[in-house]
N, C-alpha and C positions, 0 to 999 in steps of 0.2 A: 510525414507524420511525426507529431512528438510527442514523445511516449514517456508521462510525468509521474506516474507511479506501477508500481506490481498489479495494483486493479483495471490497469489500462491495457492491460497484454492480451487478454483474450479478444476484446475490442480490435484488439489494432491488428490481431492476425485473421479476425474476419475482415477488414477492410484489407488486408495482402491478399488473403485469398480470394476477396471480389473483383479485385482489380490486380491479378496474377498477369501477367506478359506486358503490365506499362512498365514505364520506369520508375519505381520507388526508391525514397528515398528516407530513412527512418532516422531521425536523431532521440536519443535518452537521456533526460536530461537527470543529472546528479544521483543515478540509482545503478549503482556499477554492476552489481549482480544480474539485475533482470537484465543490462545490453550482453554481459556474459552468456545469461539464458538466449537469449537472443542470437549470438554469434555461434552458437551450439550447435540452432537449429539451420542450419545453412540456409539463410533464406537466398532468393535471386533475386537482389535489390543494388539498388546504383550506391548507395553508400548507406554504411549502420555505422552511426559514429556516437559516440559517447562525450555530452559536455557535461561537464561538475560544477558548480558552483563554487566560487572563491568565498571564504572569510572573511567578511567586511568590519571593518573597526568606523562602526555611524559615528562617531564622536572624534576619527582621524579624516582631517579633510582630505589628508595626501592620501589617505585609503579609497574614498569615496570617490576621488579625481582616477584612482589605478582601475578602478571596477568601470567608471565609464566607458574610458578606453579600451579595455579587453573587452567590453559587453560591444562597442564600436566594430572592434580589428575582430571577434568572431563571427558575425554578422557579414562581415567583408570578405572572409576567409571560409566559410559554409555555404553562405546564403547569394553570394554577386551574379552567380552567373542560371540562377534558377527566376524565372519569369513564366506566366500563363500557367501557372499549377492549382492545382488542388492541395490544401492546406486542411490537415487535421490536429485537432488537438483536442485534452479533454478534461479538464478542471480550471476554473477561474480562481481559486484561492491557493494562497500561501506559495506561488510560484510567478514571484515576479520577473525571474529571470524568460522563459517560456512569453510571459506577457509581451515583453519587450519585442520577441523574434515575431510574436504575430503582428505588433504595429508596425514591421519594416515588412510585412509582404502585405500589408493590407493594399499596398498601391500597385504590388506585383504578381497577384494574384487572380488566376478565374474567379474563385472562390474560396472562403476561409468556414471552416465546419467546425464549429465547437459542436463536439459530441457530449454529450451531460448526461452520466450514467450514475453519479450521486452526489452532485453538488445539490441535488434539491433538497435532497435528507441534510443535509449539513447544512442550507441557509433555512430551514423550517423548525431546525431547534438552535441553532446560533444565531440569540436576538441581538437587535440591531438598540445601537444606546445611543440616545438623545444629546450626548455631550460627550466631543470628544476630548480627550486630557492632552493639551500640549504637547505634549514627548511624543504623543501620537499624530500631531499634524505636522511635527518636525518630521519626523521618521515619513509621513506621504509627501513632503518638496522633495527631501533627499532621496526619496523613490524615483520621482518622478525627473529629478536630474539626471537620476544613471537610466532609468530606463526609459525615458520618453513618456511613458503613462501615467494620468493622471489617476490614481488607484483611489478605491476607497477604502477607507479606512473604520469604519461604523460597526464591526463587528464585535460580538464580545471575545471570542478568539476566532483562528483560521484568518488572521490578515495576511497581508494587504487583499483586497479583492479587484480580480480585474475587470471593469465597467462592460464586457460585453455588449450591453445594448448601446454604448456611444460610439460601434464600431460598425462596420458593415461585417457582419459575423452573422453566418446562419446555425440556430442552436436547433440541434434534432435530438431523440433521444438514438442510442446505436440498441444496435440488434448485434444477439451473437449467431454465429455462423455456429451449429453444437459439433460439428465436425472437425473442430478445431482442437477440441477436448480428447479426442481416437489421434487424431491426427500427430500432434505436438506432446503428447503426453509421454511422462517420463516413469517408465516403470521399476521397478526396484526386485532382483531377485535375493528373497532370502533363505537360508540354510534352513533346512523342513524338521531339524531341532525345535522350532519356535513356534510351538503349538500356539499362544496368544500374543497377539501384535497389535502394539497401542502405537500410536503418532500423534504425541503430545505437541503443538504450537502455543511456542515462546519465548517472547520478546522483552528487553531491556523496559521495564518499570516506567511510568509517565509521572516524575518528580509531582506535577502539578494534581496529578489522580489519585495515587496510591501513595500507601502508607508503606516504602521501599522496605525495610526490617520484615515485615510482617509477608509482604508478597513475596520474598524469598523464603524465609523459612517454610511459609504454604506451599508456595510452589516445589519446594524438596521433599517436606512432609507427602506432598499426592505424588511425586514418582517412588519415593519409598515405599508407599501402600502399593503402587502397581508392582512393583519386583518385588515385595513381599507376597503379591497374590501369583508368582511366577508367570506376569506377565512381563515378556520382549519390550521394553521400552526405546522406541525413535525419538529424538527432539528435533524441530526444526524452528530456525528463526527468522525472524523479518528477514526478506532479503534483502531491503535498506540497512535496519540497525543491528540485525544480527541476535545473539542471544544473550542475556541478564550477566553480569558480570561473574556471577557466584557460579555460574554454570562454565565460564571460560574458564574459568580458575580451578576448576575438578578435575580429577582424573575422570573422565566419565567413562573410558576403556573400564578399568575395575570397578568401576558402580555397576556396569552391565549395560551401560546407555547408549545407545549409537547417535550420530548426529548424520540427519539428511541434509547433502549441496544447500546452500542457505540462497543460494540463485534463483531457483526453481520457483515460479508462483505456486501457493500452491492448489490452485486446479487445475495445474498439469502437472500432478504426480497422481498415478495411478492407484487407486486404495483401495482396488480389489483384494488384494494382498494383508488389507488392516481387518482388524476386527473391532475396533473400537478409536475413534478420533475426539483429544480434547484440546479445547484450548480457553482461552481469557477473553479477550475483547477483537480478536482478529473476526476481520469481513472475509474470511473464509469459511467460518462455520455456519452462516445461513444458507451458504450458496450449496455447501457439501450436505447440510440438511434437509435442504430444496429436492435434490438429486435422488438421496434415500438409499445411496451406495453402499452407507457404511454408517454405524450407531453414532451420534454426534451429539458430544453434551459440551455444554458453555457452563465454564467454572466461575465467573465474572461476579454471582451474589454469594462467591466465599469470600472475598479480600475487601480490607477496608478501604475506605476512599476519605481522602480530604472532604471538610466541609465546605467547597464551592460550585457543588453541580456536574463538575465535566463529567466524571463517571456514570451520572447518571443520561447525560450525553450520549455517549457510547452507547447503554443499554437502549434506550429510545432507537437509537441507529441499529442497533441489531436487530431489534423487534420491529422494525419498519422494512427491514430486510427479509425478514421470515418469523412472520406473526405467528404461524402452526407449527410450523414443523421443529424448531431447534429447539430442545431441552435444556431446559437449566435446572443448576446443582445448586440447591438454597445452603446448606447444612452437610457436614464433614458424615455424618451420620447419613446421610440419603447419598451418598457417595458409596458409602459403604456397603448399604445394602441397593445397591444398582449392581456394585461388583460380586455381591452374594448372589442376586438375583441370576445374572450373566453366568454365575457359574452352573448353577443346578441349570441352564436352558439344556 
């Protein structure tokens, strides 16, 4: 199994737990925290190994020749002596690395499973453009030199895409195993001092979305207002990119802030515990809103956004993710009185 991002985790430990006493073998590709989460959880598997992605300089040929050959000699060094398996995997965009391992078992494999639990939301508002810009059919040969695959390149962002249907690859959608959520889940005990407990999710700013200045000062301004209303504030960040630079750079000890393991997916941290969970644009809060565990607002229509659509990207993917249930916060004023509200409950 290779396990390409934090939203693949629940997935992939329902396929360990369906297929519990074969031999598994799981690799994570360039997301060091979730193989951490992973190695946590003691699984029984033939090997959990972690590969990261190099820093390609496309415009250094000596770079582009160094990546062939490690994408070569890891493939030789993982992959040589595995034949007749079962192959899973679960996103065709923006991992070309991942792409490359599925075209060297295509000839060594039972079967190869691309699992697609939201690449559909992401090709259904990431349209496809009529003309591609040179620098961009440059960037698909030198793809396709280091990794075998002829990608397509047609998106307006999330490239390269990997051709699944030119492949012998069977796309299903996965099912979760909900047992896996009880099972795996990471609970937090906290000191019974802390009558209200938020668990704010947030992540380093998307240059190309937001208007960075403004999403920090926001994002301080609403933990301020929570530890002004003597609410316990948690932060937790991407377990890929971790949390906003203005936040590493704090004492958040004296602010009053705690930070949760940045490893952890998170739905598998236990939120019984919370009384209230916010966050910006993470695909966690539809799923935790889905659930009805715990009060769940999306901050996402406070902060400003460049004028080229992604943002509005995002919200379409949230709202396609949980059309009823996830609340959102239009106005710093309806913020306000949500936390007036919560308090006279």
């Amino acid at each position: 199994m290779f396990c390409q991002s934090p939203s693949d985790v629940k997935y992939l430990l329902s396929i360990y737990n369906k297929y519990k006493g074969s031999q598994i073998s799981i690799f994570v590709i360039n997301v060091r925290s979730v193989y951490d989460f992973l190695v946590s959880l003691n699984l029984n598997v033939l090997e959990l190994e972690f590969i990261r992605y190099n820093l390609v300089n496309f415009k250094n040929p000596f770079s582009i020749i160094r990546e062939k050959i490690r994408i070569k000699k890891l493939k030789t060094y993982y992959f040589k002596n595995y034949n007749n398996v079962s192959v899973f995997f679960f996103s065709r965009f923006e991992d070309w690395l991942t792409a490359s391992f599925i075209l060297y078992f295509e000839s060594r494999s039972e079967s190869i499973f691309y699992l697609n639990h939201y690449d559909d939301a992401i090709s259904n508002s990431n349209i496809v453009v009529s003309e591609i810009r040179c620098s961009r059919k440059i960037l698909g040969f030198i793809l396709k030199y280091i990794t075998g695959v002829n990608f397509l390149m047609t998106r307006v962002f999330r490239y390269p895409e990997f051709p699944v249907n030119y492949y012998k690859i069977i796309e299903q959608k996965p099912t979760v195993d909900l047992s896996v959520f009880k099972q795996y889940s990471v609970n937090f005990k906290f000191e019974k001092v802390f009558k209200k407990k938020v668990l704010f999710f947030i992540s380093p700013p998307d240059q190309l979305m937001y208007d960075i200045d403004h999403y920090n000062e926001l994002s301080m301004d609403i933990i301020n207002i929570l530890i002004n209303r003597n609410f316990k504030v948690f932060i937790k960040g991407h377990p890929r990119v971790g949390l906003p630079i203005f936040l590493q750079n704090s004492n958040l000890y004296e602010l009053g802030i705690e930070v949760l393991p940045q490893g952890i997916p998170g739905e598998f941290i236990d939120f019984s515990s919370f009384d209230l969970c916010l966050g910006i644009d993470t695909t966690i809060l539809p799923s935790l809103a889905e659930k009805q565990i715990v009060d769940v607002l999306c901050l996402i229509n406070l902060f400003r956004s460049k004028e080229n659509g992604f943002l509005d990207e995002i919200k379409e993917y949230l709202l396609f993710l949980s059309p009823k249930l996830l609340k959102y916060i239009n106005t710093m004023e309806d913020f306000e009185f949500y936390l007036n509200k919560k308090d006279n409950v």
